[in-house]
Steps between C-alpha positions, in 0.01 A plus 500: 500500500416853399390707806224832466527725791242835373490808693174582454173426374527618172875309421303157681227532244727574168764154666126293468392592238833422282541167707151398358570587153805237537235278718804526740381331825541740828543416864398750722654594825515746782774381751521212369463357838234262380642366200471146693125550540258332201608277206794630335444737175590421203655806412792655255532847662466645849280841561538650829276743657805654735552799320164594519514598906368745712180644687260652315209591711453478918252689653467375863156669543381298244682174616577442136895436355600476134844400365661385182545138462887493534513639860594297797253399736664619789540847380124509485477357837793697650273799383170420644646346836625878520121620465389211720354292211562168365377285178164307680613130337843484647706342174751231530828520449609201329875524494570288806297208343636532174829619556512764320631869531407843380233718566143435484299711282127658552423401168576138551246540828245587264628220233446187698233651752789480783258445803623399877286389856323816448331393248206343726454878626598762225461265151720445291761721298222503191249626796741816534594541173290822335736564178711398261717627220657241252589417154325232330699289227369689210721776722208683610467714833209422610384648830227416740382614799621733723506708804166356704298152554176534272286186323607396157262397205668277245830308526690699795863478346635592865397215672633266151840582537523474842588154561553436033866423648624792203339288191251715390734824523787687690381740769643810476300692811259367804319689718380336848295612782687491847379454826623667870719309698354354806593613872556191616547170373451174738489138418310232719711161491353184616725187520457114454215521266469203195442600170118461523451696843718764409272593149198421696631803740634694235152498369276543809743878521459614124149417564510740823418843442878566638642544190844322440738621241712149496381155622789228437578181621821379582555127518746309768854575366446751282591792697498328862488167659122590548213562288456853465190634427487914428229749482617872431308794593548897416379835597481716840636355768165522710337323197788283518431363876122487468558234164747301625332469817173378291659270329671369765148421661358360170827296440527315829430194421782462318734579736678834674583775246851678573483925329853513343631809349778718363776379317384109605164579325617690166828191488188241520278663240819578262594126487132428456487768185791370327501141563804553745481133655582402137820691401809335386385163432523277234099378550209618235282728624101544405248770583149281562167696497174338638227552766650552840357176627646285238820612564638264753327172290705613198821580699462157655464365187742587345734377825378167478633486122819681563766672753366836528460769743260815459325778677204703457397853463156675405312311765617186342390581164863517381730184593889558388662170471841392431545157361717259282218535244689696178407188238192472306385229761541694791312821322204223421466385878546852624171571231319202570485556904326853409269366245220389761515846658530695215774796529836518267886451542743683411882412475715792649847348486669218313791477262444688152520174367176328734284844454548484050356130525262501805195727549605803704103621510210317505386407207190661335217328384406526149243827483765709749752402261330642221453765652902584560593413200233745362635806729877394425443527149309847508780689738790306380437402096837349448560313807805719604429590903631187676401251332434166625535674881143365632377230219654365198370794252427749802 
């Protein structure tokens, strides 16, 4: 398979548009670290964004960080944490659940809207994201956006490719808005709590004016005998004992709250963010998005029908599960216990061979679809940018 590997913008731009005049299908990657993640592309040739690395723009007074799409995530983290910023949405890294290797790339943050337990708090990555370079598959450079938040009339091409999962184009550049790092960081942990009294409390403190930046629930056996149910808070340490003292009070009748920190906090929140109670098994795994309070029914659900274990994160608003259910009948029960609460699944891992014949997203209804095939067609004419990656024909 013929491999592209451009150095810059201008070389990415001349490879698309000679693959389109030869309607020669592209798959786009970064690190290739998520390769694993959505339905496999149909593709002929590989274009990597690697070569196109390095920071473009930081100005810590303005909280704002741009870099080309190739670069590794950690060198743009490395170089914030040594300003005392970080990214606000706190991406996952998926190589532990995938098993893959190589470096994760900024760009591919940006590509599949890469968002982690801060979400709740800070948004998502599309929240942060305030410009974008790329090259569309007529091999245009378009660019859009750029150095501060301001309101957009018309279709706000930022916020389309985050999260187009590189069909509509290859980003080249993104430019994000960073946040300080926090003082202190402190997470309340209350044990023995059931599925449905654990969102109920996760809900009573994102309702609280204490402002949590992760609320997760950890079922019996996934990381501990006991239920675990965890409630992060971040700031100044004196703002830090006033919270968790409040919610301590307005969470008592769910039982005593323990204040872990340090590395027993940051290991509990990085298995949370990458689906670490997951790794290195041979089980399916599905991202579920409802209502908080429907949650637990659908987890249960889906128990009843088959072995499964799961936990929850965004208040219960986002229930992992890992389960036997990599068939077209297991996607259909996993679909049909969300349909009376609404929300969407999403398969995250299964064999190539499960993920080309099953659903990986939710499927759109008729008007949406319309509506992707319409903005497929006007960035990407020929088809070429990973095709097939999200729908057949997307």
């Amino acid at each position: 398979m013929r491999s592209y590997e451009p150095r810059g913008e201008d070389e990415a731009a001349e490879i698309v548009r000679e693959a389109g005049g030869r309607a020669e299908r592209l798959r786009l990657v970064g690190g290739d670290t998520k390769a694993a993640l959505g339905r496999p592309a149909q593709d002929e040739a590989t274009l990597s964004a690697r070569g196109l690395s390095g920071i473009t723009l930081y100005e810590p007074a303005e909280m704002v960080v741009g870099a080309r799409a190739g670069t590794p995530l950690s060198e743009v983290q490395a170089l914030l944490a040594g300003r005392g910023q970080m990214l606000p949405f706190e991406p996952m890294d998926h190589r532990g659940l995938l098993g893959s290797s190589g470096e994760p790339t900024i760009g591919a943050v940006a590509a599949i809207n890469n968002s982690g337990p801060r979400r709740i708090n800070a948004g998502a990555a599309r929240d942060s994201l305030i410009g974008v370079r790329f090259v569309n598959g007529r091999g245009e450079v378009i660019k859009s956006g750029g150095r501060v938040m301001k309101n957009v009339t018309g279709l706000d091409l930022v916020k389309l490719m985050a999260g187009s999962w590189g069909t509509l184009g290859l980003l080249t550049e993104v430019t994000f808005k960073v946040l300080p790092v926090q003082e202190r960081v402190a997470t309340l942990v209350i044990e023995g709590l059931d599925d449905g009294r654990a969102v109920e409390a996760l809900c009573a403190a994102l309702g609280s004016p204490f402002e949590l930046t992760g609320a997760a629930h950890l079922p019996a056996g996934i990381a501990d005998e006991r239920a675990l149910t965890l409630m992060r808070v971040e700031g100044f340490s004196t703002s830090i004992d006033y919270r968790s003292g409040e919610l301590r009070r307005l969470l008592k009748r769910f039982g005593a709250a323990t204040l872990v920190e340090g590395e027993a906090s940051a290991t509990l929140w990085t298995a949370v963010r990458d689906a670490g109670f997951f790794a290195g098994t041979g089980e399916a795994v599905w991202r579920l998005s409802a209502a908080p309070t429907h949650g637990p029914a659908i987890a249960a659900a889906i128990g009843r029908a088959r072995a499964a274990r799961w936990f929850y994160d965004w208040g219960g608003g986002l229930v992992l599960i890992a389960t036997d259910a990599a068939d077209d009948a297991g996607a259909a029960e996993i679909r049909a216990a969300l349909r009376p609460y609404g929300g969407h699944a999403t398969l995250v891992r299964a064999p190539d061979a499960v993920r080309a014949a099953v659903p990986v997203f939710e499927p759109l209804a008729e008007a949406l679809m319309r509506v992707s095939q319409g903005l497929k067609a006007a960035h990407d004419p020929a088809g070429i940018f990973n095709p097939g990656r999200m729908y057949p024909g997307i």
